[in-house]
N, C-alpha and C positions, 0 to 999 in steps of 0.2 A: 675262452675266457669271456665273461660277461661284463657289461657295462652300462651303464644308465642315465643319459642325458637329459636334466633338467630345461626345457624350454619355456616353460611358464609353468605359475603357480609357487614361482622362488622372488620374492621383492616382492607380490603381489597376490591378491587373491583368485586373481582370474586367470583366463589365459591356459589354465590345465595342460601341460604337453608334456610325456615324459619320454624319450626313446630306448626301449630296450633292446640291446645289439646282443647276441652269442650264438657263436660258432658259425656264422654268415647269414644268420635270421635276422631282421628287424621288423619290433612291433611296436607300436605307437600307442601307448596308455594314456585316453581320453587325447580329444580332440575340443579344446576349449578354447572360445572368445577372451579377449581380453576387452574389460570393462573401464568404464569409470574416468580417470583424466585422458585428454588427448593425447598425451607422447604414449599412451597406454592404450589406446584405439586405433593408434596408426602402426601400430605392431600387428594388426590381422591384415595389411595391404602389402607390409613386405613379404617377399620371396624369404621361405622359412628355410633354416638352415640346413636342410636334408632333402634328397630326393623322393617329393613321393611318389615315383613311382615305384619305388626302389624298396616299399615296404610290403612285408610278407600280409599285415593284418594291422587291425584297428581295435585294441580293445577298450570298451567306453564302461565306466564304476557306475554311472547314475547320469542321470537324463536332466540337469541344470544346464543350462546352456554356457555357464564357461566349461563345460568338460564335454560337451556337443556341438558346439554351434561351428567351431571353425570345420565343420565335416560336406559342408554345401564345396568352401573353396578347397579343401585337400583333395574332393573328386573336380572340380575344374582343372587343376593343377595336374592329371593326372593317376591321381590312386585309382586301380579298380579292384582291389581284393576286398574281403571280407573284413565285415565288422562285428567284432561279437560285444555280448552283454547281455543281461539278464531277462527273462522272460516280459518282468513287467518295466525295464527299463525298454524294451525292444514294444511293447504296446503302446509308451509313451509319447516314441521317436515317431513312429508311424501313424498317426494319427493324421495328416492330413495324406488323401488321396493324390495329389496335385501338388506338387514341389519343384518351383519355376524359379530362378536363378537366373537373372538378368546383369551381364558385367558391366554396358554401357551405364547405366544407370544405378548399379550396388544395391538392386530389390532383392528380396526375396518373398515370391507370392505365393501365399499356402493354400488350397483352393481343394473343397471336398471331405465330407464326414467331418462336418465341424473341428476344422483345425483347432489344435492347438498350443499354443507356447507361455514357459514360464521358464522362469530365474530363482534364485534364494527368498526372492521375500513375496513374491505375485505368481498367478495360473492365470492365463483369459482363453478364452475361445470364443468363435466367433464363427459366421459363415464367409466372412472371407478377410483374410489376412495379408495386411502388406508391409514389410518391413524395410524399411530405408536405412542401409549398413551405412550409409556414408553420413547421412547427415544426423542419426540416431533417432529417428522417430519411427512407430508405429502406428498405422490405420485399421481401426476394425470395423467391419461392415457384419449387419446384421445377426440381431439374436444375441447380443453383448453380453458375455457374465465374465466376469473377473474378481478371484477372489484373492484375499490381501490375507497373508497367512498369520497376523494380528496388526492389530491397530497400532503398534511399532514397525512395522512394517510401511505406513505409512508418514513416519515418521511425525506420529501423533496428530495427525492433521485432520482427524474424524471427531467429529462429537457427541463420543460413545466414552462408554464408562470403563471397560475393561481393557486393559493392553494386550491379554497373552488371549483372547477370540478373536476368531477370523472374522476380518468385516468383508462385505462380500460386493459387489456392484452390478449392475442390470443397467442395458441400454438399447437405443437402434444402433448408435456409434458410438465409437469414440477414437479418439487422437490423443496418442503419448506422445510428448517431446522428454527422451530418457535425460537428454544432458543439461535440460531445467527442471526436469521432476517435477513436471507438469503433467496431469492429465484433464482429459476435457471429455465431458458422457455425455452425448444430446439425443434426443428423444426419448419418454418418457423413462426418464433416467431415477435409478433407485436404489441406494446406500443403506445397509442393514447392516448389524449386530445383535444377533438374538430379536429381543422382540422389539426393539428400539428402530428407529429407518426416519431418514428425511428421504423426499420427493420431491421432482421439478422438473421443469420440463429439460433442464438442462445444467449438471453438477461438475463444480469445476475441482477440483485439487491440485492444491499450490504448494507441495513437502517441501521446500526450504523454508515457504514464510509460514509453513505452520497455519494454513488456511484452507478452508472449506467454504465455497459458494454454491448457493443453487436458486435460480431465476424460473420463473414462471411457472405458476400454479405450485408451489411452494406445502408440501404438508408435510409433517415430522411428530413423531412420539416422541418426547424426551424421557429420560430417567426418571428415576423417583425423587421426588424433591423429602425433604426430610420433614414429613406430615404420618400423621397417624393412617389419614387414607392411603388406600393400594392403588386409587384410581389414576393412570398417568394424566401427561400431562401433554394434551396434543393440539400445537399450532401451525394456522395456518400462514400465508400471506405470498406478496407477491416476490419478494428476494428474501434468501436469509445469508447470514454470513459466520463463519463458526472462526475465531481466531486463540490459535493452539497458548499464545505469549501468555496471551491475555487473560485464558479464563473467561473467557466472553463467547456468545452468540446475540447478533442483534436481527432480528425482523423488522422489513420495513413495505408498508402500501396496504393496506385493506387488512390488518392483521386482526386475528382471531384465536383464541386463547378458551380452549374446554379442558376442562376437570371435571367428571361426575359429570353433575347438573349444574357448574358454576360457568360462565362465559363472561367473557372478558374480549370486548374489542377498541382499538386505535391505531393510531397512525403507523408506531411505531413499537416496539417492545427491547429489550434490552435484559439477555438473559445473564447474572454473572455465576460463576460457577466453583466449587472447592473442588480441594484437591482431588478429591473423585470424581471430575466431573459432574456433580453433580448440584442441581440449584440450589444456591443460597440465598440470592435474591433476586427478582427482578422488577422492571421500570418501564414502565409504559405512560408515554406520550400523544394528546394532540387526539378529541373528541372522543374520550373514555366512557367506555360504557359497560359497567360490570349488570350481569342479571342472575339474581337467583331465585330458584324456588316463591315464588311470594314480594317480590321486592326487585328493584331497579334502583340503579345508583349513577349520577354520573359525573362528569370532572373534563378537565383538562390535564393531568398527572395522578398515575397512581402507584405506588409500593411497594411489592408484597416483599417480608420477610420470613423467609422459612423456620427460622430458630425459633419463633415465639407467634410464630402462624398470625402476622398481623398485617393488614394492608391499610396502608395512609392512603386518603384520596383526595386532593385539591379539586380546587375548582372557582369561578368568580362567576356567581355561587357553584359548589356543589351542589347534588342534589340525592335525597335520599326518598324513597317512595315505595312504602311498605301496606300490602295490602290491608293488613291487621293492624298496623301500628300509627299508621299517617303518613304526612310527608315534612320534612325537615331540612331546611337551607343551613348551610354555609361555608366560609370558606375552605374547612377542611375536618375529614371525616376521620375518626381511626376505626378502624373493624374489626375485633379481638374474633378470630374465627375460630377459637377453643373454648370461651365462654359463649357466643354466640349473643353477642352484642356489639353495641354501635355508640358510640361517643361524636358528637358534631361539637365544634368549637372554631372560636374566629369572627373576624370583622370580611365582610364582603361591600362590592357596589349598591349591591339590594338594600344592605342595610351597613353604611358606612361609620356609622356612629355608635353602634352597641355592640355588644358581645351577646354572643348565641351559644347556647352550650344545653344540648337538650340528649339524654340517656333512653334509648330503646331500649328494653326487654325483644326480641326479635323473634323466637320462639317459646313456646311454654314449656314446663315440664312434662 
């Protein structure tokens, strides 16, 4: 007579353990971690309710780690028979040369032919892997790529336009903490989807607060803002910060801001973004300096609106200084970038008593 013990993957998703007993065989289908809350992590430290030595075989459906991972402790524990599964499930498993299983300490170091491990929503490799069963963190050493099997996956915390592409990641290291859904990438550290990527020296992600950082040496392509040009839209600076709630990205320290032939730098920038991620407007702060083609403009604050392709520009004074046209004071400029004209209006210091309101033609027909 045959029988079937559910040991995990029943109340939970993890955990995978099912025992099939008949006619004095037993065989163990998938050997899986249990994930995610702690009464539910402290379930892979107890003593499981079967003798493994006492099992004929191991047979494993796919290579996720709650339906593999508890297989390092079931050979501790004693199992030494066979473990079967599929050809390219069995390429998966075997990927690191060197599988070291430390009890005092709850590591597992994966070491050789670039290890490597994934779960339901991530893949990483690396050239050397260490994983901390007790305390749930992960360290990767060298050659870092970890790809996120879409941008829900990260649970939205990238500042990419697509959910259902892989967003991918590049590093020298990095450091997971799984039970904060923290990760941290340092050295020249690199985030992509499709042709979109910020860069720095060092990218953090924060999946519960829905946040994206990256410090030092700072450059990113963003989407398409909603403009007739295809040209993107790529800034530089010294931090950026991408917040999922918000709909926001803000740059801050030496930023620099190209389109085409349009350049755009200040202090600070302040990207807001639609439902597609994608810009709608943004705000730059603190010694602005817009340059185009033929002309130089600058401020203290400036603008842009994507829906009607227009950028306001403060300033005490602004200033506007056009090779072909002249140059023009005041306190605030609007820039119609569809018509390809300039309106200045307002009272400044320069000139506290009048109004100034002077119309460029900017290019000719």
């Amino acid at each position: 007579m045959a029988s079937i013990t559910f040991l995990g993957g029943v109340g939970t998703v993890t955990g995978s353990k099912y025992l099939l007993e008949s006619n004095g065989h037993r065989v163990l289908v998938d050997c899986g971690l249990f994930q995610g809350l702690k009464e539910l992590r402290e379930r892979n430290w107890q003593e499981p309710p079967f003798d493994p030595t006492s099992l004929d075989a191991v047979l494993i459906t796919h290579a996720h780690i709650d339906h593999t991972g508890y297989l390092p402790r079931l050979v501790k524990l004693g199992f030494n028979g066979p473990v079967y599964t599929s050809r390219a499930t069995n390429d998966l498993l075997t990927i690191a040369n060197n599988f070291v299983y430390s009890e005092s300490d709850g590591v597992i170091r994966l070491r050789g032919s670039d290890p490597t491990v994934w779960d339901s929503r991530a893949r990483a490799r690396a050239t050397e892997i260490d994983w901390f069963t007790r305390d749930e963190r992960s360290y990767f050493r060298g050659k870092v790529s970890m790809t996120y099997y879409n941008r829900k996956a990260v649970s939205d915390s990238a500042p990419f336009s697509s959910s259902e592409r892989p967003v991918f990641i590049t590093s020298d290291s990095a450091d997971i903490d799984h039970r904060t859904e923290t990760a941290v990438y340092k050295g020249n550290a690199r985030g992509w989807q499709d042709e979109n990527y910020v860069r720095g020296d060092r990218i953090t992600i924060l999946q519960r607060e829905g946040r994206l950082l990256a410090e030092g040496s700072v450059q990113s392509m963003l989407y398409q803002a909603k403009r007739a040009s295809a040209d993107p839209i790529h800034a530089a600076s010294i931090r950026m910060e991408y917040r999922r709630d918000d709909n926001f990205i803000r740059y801050e320290n030496n930023v620099d801001i190209r389109r085409g032939s349009d350049r755009l730098t200040g202090n600070s920038a302040n990207f807001f973004l639609d439902e597609n991620n994608e810009v709608s407007r943004s705000e730059i702060e603190g010694n602005v300096v817009i340059t185009q083609p033929g002309r130089r403009a600058t401020g203290t604050f400036a603008k842009y609106v994507a829906a009607d392709e227009t950028v306001y520009l403060r300033g005490d004074p602004a200033t506007l200084d056009d090779t072909a046209k002249g140059s023009s004071r005041g306190s605030e400029f609007t820039m119609y970038l569809k018509g390809d004209r300039v309106v200045a209006t307002g009272k400044s210091n320069a000139n506290p008593t009048g109004r100034i309101r002077s119309v460029h033609k900017l290019r000719g027909n």
